[in-house]
N, C-alpha and C positions, 0 to 999 in steps of 0.2 A: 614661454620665457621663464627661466629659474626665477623662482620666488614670486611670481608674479601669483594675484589673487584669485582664484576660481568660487565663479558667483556660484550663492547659497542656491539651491532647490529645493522642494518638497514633494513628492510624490507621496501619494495614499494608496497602495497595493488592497487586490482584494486576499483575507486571510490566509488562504494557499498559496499565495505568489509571495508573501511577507518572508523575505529570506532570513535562514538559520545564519545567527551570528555567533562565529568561530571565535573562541579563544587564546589565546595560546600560554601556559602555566609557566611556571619555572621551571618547569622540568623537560619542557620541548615538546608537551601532549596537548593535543587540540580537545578542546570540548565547546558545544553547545548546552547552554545556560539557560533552562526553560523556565527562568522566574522571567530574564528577559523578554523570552518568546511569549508568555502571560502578560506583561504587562506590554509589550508593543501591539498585541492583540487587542486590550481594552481602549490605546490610544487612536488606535485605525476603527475600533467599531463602537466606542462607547456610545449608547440608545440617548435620546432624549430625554429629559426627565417626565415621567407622567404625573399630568397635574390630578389629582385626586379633589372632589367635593368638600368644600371647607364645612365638617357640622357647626349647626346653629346651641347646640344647649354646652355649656361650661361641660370643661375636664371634670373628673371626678373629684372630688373636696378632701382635705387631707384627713378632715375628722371619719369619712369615711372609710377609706383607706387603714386609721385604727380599729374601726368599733367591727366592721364585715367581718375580719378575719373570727374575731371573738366571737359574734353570731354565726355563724358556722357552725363551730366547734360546740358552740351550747347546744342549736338544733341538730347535728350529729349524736349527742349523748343522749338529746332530748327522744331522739326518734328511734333511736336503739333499742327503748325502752317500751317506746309507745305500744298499745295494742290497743286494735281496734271492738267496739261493744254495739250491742245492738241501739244503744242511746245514739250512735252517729249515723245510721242508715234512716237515708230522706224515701228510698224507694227500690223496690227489686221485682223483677220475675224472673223467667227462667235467661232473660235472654240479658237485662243490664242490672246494674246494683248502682245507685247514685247514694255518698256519702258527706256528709259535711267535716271536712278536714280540716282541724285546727292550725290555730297559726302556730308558727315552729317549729312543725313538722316538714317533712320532706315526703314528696308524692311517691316516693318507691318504699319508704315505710309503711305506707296507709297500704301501699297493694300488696306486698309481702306480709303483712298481718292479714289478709282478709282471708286466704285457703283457711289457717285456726278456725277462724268464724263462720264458716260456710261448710268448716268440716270436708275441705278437697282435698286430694291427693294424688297424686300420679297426672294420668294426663291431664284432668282438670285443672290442675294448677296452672300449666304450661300455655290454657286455653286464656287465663284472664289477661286484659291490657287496659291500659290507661288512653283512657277515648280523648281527655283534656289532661291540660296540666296546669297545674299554680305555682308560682312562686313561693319559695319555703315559706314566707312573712304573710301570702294572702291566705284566709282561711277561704272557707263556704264550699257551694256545691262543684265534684269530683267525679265524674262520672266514670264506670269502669264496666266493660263489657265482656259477657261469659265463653263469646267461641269468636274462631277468629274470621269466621263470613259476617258479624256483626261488625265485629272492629274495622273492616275492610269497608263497609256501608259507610261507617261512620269517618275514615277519613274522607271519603269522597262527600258526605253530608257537610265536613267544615271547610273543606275545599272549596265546594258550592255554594257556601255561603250560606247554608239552611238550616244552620245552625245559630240560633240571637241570644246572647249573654247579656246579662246587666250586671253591673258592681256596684256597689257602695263604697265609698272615699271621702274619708275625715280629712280635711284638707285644711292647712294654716299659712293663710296670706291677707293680700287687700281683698275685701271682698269685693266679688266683679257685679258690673251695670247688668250684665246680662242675665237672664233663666234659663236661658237654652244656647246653644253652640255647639257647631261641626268645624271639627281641626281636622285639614289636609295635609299633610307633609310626606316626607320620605323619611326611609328608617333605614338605618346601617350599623355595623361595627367603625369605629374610627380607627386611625395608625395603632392606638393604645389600646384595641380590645374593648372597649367601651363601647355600649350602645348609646346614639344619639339622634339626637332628630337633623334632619336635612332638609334641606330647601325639595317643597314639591316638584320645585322644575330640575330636580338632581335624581329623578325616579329614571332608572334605570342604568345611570355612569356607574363606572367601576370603582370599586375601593380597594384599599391596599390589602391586597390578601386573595383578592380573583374575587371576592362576591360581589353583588350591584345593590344599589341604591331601589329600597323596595318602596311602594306606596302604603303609607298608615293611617288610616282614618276613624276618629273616635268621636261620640256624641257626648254633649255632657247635659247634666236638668242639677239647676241649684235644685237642692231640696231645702234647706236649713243656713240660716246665718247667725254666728253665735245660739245657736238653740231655740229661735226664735222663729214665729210663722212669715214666711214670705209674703203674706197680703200685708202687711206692714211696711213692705220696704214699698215707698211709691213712685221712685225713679226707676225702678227694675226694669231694663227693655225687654217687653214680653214677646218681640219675634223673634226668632228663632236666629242667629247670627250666625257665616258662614267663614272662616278662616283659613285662607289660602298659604300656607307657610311657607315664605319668601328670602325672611330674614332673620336675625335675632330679635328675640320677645325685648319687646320695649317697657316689661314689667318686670321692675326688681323684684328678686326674690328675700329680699333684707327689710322688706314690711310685711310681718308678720303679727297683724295685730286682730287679724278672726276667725273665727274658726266655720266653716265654712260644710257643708256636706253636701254631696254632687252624687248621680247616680249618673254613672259613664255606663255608655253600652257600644262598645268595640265594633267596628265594621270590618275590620281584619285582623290577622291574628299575628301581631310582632310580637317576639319578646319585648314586657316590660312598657309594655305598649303604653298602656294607661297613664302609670309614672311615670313615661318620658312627656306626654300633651300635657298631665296636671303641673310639672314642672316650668313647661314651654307659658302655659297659661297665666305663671304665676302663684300657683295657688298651691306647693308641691304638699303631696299626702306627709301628714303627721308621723315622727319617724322611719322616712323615709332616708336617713342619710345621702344614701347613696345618691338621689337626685335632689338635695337642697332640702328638703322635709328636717324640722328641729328633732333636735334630739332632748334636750329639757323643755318643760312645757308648762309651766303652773306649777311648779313644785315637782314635778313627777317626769321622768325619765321612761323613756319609750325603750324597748328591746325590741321589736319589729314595727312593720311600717301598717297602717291601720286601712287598709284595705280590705273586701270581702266580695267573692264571688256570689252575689244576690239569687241567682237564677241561671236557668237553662232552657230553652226551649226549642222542640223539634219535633217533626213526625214518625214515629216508631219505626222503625229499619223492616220490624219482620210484621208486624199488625196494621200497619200505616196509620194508627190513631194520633191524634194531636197530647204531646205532651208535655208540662209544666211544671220541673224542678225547680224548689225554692228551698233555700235552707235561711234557715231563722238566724236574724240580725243579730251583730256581734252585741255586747252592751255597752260600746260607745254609740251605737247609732240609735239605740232604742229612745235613748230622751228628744233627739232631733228629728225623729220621724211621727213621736206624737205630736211633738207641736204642728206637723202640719195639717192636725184636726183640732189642736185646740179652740 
């Protein structure tokens, strides 16, 4: 019947059945309209939203945000410059060199100085590679290997796991009950390109960007509280505590009243590893910005974050003897490691 109502319907076509909608212009020419044809296409197949793992440690801090850019830019000039001397080599033979790299510098400066020092050229140059890596701000020992069936050893040695690191970490918070602890979590990138920690039971879901939620696990040993020997402190619980990372740290990072030194030895190899648990603990490394670490401290202002690769230890790729790199303490750690013989 004229004028009468014809009931609404909806159908959902699959995207080759979704028909081309004709126009017709002012001038009597038909066209179809493929912004149309795009956005009917997103209406009939829009995905579900995928929910991503919520990380556990804070966005990155705004003062951070200022000061990184500038640290950069000073350790770029800083490492332009640098060259390396026989005062930095911890150990060599034919087959590895282990150097103690200052903080500030950048790990592809240490290695592009080092053909000068060894006097290589041509295809020896091409042969050396960086066996570990540090962060620009951590110093200590760098290990760099001479051909490339060693380098090839040695990734499968850290892959394996057979390879044990230790660090030293000046660290300013509450100081903890504990002397010993193992921190379990996951490690990721967030939406924001930031690395953070994850809930352990988030080890293996996807992040935004294709990668997955990895497993990170780090030991830590008070060494030092305020400068002071640990057999003093007498509530310290001396076994060894195990922490399974569920949720957000129930320790603010806003009591920052000691100073604290911890020898962390890494059971896996994340970026950032260390400073994302000493954060998560509470206790974030001394000029650390980027993870909650102060930036003035007693009068005096930090330009990198006070960590130091203590040690290396592994069995020789081509002799199989047991071997033991150490590079000598920065000298913030030197006064807190004698008290623990005073």
């Amino acid at each position: 019947m004229l004028g009468a109502k014809v009931p609404q319907m909806t159908v959902k076509l699959p995207l080759c059945q979704i028909p081309l909608i004709n126009f017709l212009t002012s001038s009597g020419k038909i066209f179809r309209h493929p912004r149309f044809i795009s956005m009917a296409s997103q209406s009939y197949f829009d995905s579900p939203t995928e929910v991503y793992p919520i990380p556990l440690s804070p966005p990155l801090s705004v003062l951070s945000k200022e000061i990184e850019p500038h640290r950069a830019l000073t350790a770029s000039s800083k490492s332009a410059l640098f060259t390396l001397s026989r005062s930095h080599i911890i150990f060599e033979d034919e087959w590895l060199i282990a150097v103690n790299k200052p903080q500030g510098i950048y790990c592809e400066s240490v290695l592009s100085s080092l053909p000068a020092l060894l006097n290589y050229t041509g295809a020896n140059v091409s042969e050396l590679h960086l066996a570990n890596r540090l962060d620009r701000d951590t110093s200590g020992v760098m290990l760099i290997t001479k051909l490339h069936k060693v380098a090839a050893k040695f990734v499968k040695a850290f892959t394996d796991h057979k390879v044990r690191k230790t660090y030293l970490a000046f660290c300013v918070g509450l100081a903890p009950k504990w002397e010993k602890i193992t921190v379990k979590s996951g490690h990721g990138r967030s939406k924001y390109g930031a690395w953070r920690v994850y809930a352990a039971s988030d080890v293996g879901r996807k992040l935004p960007g294709g990668s997955l939620v990895k497993h990170m696990e780090t030991s830590f040993e008070v060494l030092s509280v305020n400068s002071g020997c640990l057999k003093e402190v007498s509530d310290l619980q001396k076994d060894e505590a195990v922490v399974i990372v569920q949720e957000k740290s129930a320790i603010g990072c806003d009591l920052k009243n000691d100073e604290i030194l911890v020898r962390a030895s890494p059971q896996s190899g994340r970026t950032h590893q260390i400073r994302l648990h000493c954060q998560y603990l509470g206790i974030p490394i001394r000029g650390d910005v980027r993870y909650e670490g102060v930036y003035d401290w007693k009068g005096s202002r930090y330009d990198g974050h006070d960590l130091h690769a203590e040690s290396l230890s592994f069995e020789h790729p081509i002799t199989g003897k047991p071997i033991l790199l150490q590079a000598p303490p920065p000298s913030w750690a030197i006064q807190p490691l004698r008290s623990q013989f005073e």
